[in-house]
N, C-alpha and C positions, 0 to 999 in steps of 0.2 A: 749065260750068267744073269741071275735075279739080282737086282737095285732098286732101290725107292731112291728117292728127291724130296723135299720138303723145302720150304719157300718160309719164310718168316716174315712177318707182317714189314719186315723193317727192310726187306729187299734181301736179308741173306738166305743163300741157299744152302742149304747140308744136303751128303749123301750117305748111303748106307749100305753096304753090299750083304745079299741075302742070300750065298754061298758061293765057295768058290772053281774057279776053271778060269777061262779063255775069258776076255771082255770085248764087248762088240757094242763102242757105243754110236747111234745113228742119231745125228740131230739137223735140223735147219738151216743150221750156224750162220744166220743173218742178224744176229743181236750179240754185243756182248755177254747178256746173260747167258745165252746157249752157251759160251764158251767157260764162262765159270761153272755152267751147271756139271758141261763132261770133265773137268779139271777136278770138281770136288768128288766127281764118281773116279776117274784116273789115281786121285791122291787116295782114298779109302781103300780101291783096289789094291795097288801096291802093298799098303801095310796090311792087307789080306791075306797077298801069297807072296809079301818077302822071302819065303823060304822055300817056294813051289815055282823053280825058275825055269821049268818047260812051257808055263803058261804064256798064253802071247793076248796083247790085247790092240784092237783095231779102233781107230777114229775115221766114221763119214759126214762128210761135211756136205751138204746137199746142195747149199749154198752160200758162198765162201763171202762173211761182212768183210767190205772194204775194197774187193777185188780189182775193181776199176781204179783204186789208188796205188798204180804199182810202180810209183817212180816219186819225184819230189818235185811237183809242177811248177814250182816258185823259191826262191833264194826267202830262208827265216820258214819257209811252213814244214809240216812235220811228213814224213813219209811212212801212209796211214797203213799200209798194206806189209811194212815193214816188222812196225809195231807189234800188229796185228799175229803176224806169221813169227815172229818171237817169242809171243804168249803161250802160241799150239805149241813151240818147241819146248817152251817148258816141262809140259807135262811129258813128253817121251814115251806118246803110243808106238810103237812098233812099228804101224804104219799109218798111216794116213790116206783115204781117198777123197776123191775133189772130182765132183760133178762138175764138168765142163768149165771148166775156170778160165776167165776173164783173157790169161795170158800166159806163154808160161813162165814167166816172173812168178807166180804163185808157189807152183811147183818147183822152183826152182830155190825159194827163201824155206818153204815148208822140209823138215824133214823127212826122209823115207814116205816121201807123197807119191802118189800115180793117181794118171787123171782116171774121171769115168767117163768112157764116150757118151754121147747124148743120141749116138748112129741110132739106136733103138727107137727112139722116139721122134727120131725125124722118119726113119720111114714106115712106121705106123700114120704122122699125117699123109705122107707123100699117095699112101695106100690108099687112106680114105679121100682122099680128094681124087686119086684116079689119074697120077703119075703125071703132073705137072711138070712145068721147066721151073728146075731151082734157081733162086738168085741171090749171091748172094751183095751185102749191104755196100760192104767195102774193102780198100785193098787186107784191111785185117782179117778180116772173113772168107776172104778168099781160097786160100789154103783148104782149110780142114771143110771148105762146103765143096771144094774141087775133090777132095777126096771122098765126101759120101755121094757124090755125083757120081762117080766112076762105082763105087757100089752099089749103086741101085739101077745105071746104067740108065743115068736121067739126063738132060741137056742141061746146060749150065750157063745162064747169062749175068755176066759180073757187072756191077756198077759200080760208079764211084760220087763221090760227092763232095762239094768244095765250098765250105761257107761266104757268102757275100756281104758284108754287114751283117751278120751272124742269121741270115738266111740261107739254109742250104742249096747249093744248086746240083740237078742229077744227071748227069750222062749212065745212059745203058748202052752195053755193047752188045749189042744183039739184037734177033728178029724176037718177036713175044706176039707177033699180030697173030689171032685168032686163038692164041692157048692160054691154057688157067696158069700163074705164075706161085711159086712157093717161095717167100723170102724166108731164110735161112738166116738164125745170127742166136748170140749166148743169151743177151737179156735186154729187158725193157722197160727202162725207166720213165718215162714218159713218151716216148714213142714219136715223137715230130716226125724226127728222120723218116720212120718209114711210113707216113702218111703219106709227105711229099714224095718219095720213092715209089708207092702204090699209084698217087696221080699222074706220075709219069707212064709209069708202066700202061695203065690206063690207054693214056694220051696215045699211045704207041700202039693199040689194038689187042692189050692181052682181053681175053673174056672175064676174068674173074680174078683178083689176086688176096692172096692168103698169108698169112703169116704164123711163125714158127720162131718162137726164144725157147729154150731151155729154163732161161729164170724169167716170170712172169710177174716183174714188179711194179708198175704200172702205176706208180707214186700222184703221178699227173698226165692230163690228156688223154686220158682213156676213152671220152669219151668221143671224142675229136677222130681216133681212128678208126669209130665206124663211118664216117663219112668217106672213106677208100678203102678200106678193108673190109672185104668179106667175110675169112671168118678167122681166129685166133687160135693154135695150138702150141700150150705150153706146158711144162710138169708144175707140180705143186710144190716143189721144191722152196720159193720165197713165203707164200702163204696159197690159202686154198681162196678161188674165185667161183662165184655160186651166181655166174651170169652164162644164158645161152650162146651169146659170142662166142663165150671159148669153151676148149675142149682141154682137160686139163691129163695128163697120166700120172700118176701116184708113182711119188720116190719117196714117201716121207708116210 
């Protein structure tokens, strides 16, 4: 199905549908505006095929704004991710999918959501690096990196990490002396964590360590992690990254 967008000097967005069928709208969704832009295409669709009710229309989110706000961290603030996953229910796509989402608190607020594995793209790095030991970051991560471990039939050393006057400190469970390591995790907002994670691993004898987010957002400190990271593999799902560091795969 064909749509145009038009943007108005003044911030508003209109949509327009340019025949009808099934809707398949695929966006970023790291800004509010992505979310008003597929709502004004959702709202126009509807009053398209009101009366064409085999038609089915689909929302992708490649990257879900807010995600990491999936609870109410303090007594009086607002619960962002709530909000957020209210607004997508308004519109009432049929379904929803969600690129590796944060928690499944997402999935769980969103309507008729399912996640999208990120397996694809984790072992496309794990390939080009030549089958490294995955790690992943922490006990959240654990899970779902223990599971693409046993897929790819890679070794898996978990660590954990415990801030100290808000410096994080890292224990690794496991041997890494002499092997290239692949940390494993959703996304990456400025990356501390896994710098200090990387010098550790270091410290401990891995040869090389690597890293792998799904969302590559990188806000601060970017450049802080080339000082222990070797090289960067993430999709362009938040925005696209036009540095040799990283290695980026197209979802968007």
């Amino acid at each position: 199905m064909m749509y145009t967008i038009k943007k108005f000097k003044d911030g508003q967005v209109t949509a327009e549908i340019k025949d009808k069928g099934d809707l398949e709208v695929k966006i970023r969704g790291n800004s509010y505006e992505d979310l008003f832009r597929a709502a004004a295409v959702k709202e126009a669709w509807d009053a398209e095929t009101a009366t064409e009710k085999h038609c089915v229309s689909t929302l992708t989110l490649c990257c879900l704004i807010g995600q990491r706000s999936d609870r109410r961290f303090h007594p009086g603030t607002s619960f962002d991710l709530k909000v957020i996953a209210n607004f997508i229910n308004t519109m009432k796509f049929d379904k929803v999918f969600v690129l590796h989402p944060h928690s499944p608190i997402a999935l769980a607020l969103i309507d008729n959501s399912e996640n999208i594995s990120h397996f694809e793209f984790v072992e496309k790095a794990f390939n080009a690096i030549g089958h490294p030991v995955l790690v992943s970051p922490d006990a959240g991560a654990y899970k779902t990196t223990h599971e693409i471990a046993e897929q790819l039939n890679a070794d898996l050393v978990p660590s954990n990490k415990v801030r100290v006057n808000g410096v994080p400190e890292i224990s690794i469970q496991g041997d890494v002396k002499g092997k290239p390591c692949l940390i494993v995790d959703d996304l990456a907002d400025g990356g501390r964590t896994f710098k200090f994670l990387a010098a550790a691993l270091k410290s401990q004898g891995a040869t090389k360590v690597f890293l792998y987010v799904t969302h590559g957002q990188f806000n601060y400190g970017f450049d802080e992690l080339k000082e222990s990271i070797d090289h960067i593999y993430c999709t362009n799902s938040f925005k696209a990254i036009d540095d040799d560091f990283v290695t980026q795969y197209s979802v968007v």
